[in-house]
C-alpha positions in Angstrom: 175.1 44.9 119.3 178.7 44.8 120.0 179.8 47.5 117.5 182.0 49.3 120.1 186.1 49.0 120.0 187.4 46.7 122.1 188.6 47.4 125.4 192.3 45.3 125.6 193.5 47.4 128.4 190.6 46.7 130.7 190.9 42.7 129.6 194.3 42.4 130.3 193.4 44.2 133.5 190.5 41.1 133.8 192.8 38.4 133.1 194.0 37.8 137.2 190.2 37.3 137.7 189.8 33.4 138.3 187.3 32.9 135.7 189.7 34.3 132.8 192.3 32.0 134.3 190.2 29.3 134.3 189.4 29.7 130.7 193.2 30.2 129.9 194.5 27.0 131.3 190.7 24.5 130.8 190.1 25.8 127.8 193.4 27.5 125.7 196.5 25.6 127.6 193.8 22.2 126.9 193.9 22.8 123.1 197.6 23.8 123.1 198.5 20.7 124.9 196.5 18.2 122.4 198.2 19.9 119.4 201.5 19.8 120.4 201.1 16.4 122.2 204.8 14.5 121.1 205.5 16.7 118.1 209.1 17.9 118.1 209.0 21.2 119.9 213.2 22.2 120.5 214.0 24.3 122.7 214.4 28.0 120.6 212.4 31.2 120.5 208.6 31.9 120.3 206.6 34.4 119.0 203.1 35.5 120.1 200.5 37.5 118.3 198.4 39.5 120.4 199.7 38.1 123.1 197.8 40.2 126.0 199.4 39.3 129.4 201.2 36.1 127.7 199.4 33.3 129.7 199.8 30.7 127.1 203.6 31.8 126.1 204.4 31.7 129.8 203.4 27.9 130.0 204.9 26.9 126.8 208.5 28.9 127.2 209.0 27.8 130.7 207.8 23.6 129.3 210.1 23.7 125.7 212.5 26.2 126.8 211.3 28.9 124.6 213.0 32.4 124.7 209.5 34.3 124.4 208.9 38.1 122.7 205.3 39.3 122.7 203.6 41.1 120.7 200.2 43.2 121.6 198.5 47.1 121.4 197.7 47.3 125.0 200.9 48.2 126.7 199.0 48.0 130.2 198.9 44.4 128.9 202.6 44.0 128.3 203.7 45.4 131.4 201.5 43.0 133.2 203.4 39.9 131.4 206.7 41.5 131.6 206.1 41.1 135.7 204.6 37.5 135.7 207.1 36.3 133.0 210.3 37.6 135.4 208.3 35.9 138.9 209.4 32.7 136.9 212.6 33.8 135.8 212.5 35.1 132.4 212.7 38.2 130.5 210.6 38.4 127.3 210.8 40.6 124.8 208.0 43.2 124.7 206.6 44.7 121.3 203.8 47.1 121.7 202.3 47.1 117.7 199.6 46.7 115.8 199.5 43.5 113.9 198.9 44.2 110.3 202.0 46.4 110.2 204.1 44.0 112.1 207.2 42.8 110.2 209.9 42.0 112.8 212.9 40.9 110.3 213.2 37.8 112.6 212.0 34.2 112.4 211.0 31.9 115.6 210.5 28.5 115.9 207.1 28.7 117.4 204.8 31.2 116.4 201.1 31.5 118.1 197.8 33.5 118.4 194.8 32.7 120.1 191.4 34.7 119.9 192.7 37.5 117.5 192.2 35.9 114.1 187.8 36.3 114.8 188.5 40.0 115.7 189.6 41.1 111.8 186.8 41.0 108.9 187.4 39.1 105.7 188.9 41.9 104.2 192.4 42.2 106.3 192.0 38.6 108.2 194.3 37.3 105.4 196.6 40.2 105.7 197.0 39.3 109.9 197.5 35.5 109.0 200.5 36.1 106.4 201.8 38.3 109.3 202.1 35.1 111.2 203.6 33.0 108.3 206.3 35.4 107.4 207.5 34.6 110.8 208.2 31.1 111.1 211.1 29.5 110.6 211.3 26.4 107.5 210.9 23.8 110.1 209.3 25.9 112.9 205.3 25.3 114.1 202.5 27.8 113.5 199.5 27.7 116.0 196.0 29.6 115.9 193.3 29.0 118.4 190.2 30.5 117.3 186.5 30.6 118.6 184.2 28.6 116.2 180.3 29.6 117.0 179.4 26.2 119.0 176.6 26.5 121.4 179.0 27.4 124.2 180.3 30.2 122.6 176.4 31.5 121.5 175.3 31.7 124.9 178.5 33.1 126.8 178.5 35.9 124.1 174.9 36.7 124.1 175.2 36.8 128.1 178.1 38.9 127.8 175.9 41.1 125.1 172.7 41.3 127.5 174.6 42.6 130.5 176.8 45.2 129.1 179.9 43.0 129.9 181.1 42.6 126.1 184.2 44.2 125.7 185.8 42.4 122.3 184.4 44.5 119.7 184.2 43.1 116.7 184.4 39.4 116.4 183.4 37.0 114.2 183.9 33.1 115.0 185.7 31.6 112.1 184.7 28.1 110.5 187.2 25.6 110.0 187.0 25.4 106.3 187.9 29.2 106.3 190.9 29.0 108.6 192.4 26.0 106.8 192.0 28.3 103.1 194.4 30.4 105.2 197.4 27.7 106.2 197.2 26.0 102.6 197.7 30.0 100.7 200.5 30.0 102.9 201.6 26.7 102.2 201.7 25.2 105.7 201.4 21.5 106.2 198.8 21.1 108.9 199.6 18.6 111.3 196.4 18.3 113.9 193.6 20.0 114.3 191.4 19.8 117.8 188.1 21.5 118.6 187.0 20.5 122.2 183.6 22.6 123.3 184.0 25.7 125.2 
């Protein structure tokens, strides 16, 4: 049913629309906030991964003092962080690329993607996820928020299906035995996991 591409430029477009905030801070920022609850987050630079408009990097530069560089495909997306990141102050760096060629010769101390994992099959998912790793410092943190197919998630997609309002393309909730297979290849230490509903 949802076999066309995705649309990035009209969800970044979407994303000042108060349910899409809403979702960022109740549901994403909610997550972020459990997993990073007292580890030892210095201040340094941050990487995101399909960042869209950079809501998430926005709230975690400006709380560990984070020197932030985003990377996405939509550009309309970009532009729009570049003018909410500079309202508070800072100037990120802005990286309009496609992830499974991305190879920015640079490591960061906190690296991130959330909801772009689900959107790659099997076939290059590990491919995307070793562009993450190859970008985090020794002692830096690696974070990826995916969507796992809980009962929420069913009936907002098949909503979003049955009205003509799905614009993600492919996706394919991931299940947590398949996204830890993907931090021990890479020979990451996990240190939490959370899944809270919705």
């Amino acid at each position: 049913m949802a076999s066309r591409a995705a649309d990035w430029d009209k969800y970044a477009k979407n994303t000042s629309t108060p349910l899409i905030r809403a979702h960022y801070f109740f549901t994403v920022y909610r997550n972020y906030s459990f997993l990073l609850y007292r580890l030892p987050i210095s201040p340094g630079t941050l990487l995101e991964i399909g960042s869209s408009t950079g809501q998430i990097s926005l709230r975690l530069a400006l709380r560990y003092q984070l020197t932030p560089t985003l990377v996405d495909t939509s550009g309309i997306a970009l532009a729009y962080a570049e003018s909410k990141f500079r309202l508070k102050g800072l100037s990120p760096v802005l990286i309009k690329k496609n992830v499974l060629k991305l190879n920015l010769d640079q490591k960061f101390d906190l690296v991130h993607s959330h909801g772009l994992l689900e959107h790659f099959p099997e076939t290059t998912q590990e491919k995307v996820f070793h562009n993450h790793a190859i970008h985090v410092k020794q002692d830096g943190w690696l974070i990826c928020w995916v969507p796992t197919s809980d009962l929420f998630y069913r009936i907002n997609r098949f909503y979003l299906e049955r009205t003509g309002q799905w614009i993600f393309g492919y996706e394919k909730p991931l299940i947590l035995d398949d996204l830890l297979s993907l931090f021990k290849k890479e020979n990451f230490k996990i240190r939490r996991i959370c899944h809270m509903p919705g």
